[in-house]
LUMTORMAR-220143 format. One line per 3 residues: number of its first residue (from 1); for each residue x negated, y negated, z of C-alpha. Coordinates in steps of 0.02 Angstrom, whole numbers. Each point is the difference from the previous one (the first is absolute). Example, Ala and Ser with C-alpha at 12.3 -4.5 7.8 and 13.67 -1.06 7.14 Angstrom:
2
1) -615,225,390 ~ -69,-172,-33 $
This chain:
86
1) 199,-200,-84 ~ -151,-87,-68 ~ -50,-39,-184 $
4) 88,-83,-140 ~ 165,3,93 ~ -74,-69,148 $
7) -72,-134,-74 ~ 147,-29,-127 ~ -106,29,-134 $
10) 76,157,-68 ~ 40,28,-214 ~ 104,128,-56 $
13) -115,148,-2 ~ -59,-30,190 ~ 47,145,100 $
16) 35,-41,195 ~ -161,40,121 ~ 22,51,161 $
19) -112,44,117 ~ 55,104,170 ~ -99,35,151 $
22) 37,141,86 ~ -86,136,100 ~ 147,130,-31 $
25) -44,164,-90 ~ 66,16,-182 ~ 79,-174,13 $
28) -85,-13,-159 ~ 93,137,-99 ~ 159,-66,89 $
31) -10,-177,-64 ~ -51,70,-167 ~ 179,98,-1 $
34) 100,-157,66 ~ -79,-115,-134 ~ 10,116,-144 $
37) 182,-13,35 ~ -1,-216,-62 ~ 25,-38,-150 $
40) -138,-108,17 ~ -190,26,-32 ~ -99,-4,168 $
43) -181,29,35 ~ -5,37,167 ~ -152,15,121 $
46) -24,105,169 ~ -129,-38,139 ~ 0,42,171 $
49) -31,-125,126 ~ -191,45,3 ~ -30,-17,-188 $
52) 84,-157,12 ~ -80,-57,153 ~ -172,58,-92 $
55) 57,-76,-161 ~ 42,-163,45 ~ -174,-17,117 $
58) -120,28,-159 ~ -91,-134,-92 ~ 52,85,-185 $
61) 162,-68,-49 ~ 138,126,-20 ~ 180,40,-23 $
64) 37,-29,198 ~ -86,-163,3 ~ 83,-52,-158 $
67) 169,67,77 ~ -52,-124,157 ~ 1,-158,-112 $
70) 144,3,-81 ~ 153,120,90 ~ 191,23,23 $
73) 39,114,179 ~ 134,92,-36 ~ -6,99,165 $
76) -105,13,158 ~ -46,-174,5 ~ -83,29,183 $
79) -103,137,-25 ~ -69,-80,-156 ~ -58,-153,64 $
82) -54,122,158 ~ -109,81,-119 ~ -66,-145,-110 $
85) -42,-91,162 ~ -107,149,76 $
């Protein structure tokens, strides 16, 4: 979770970003299908572990850096701070 809810700083018309690492084929079509199903509005963001890896090694700020600042883990604590740390 990163963002306006992560940083408490959400209004009424903030939807709920999420951002999900994974190297799993299609895991973004299935998250798509599992979120459509809240009846909340989510923006959510896929990378595998290289884009973020590649991502949050560049000098040109972007969402993953931005994502790095200011976060809520919600699952796979480990493997996050794996990957941030590498």
């Amino acid at each position: 979770l990163f963002g306006s809810y992560a940083k408490s700083k959400q209004t009424k018309t903030s939807d709920i970003d999420l951002m999900f690492i994974s190297n799993e084929e299609d895991f973004e079509s299935k998250i798509s299908d599992i979120l459509s199903l809240l009846p909340l509005k989510t923006h959510a963001l896929v990378f595998t572990e290289e884009e973020f890896t590649r991502m949050k090694d560049t000098k040109k700020s972007n969402v993953i850096q931005e994502a790095i600042e200011s976060n809520i883990i919600l699952y796979g604590i480990e493997a996050y701070y794996w990957l941030k740390n590498a």
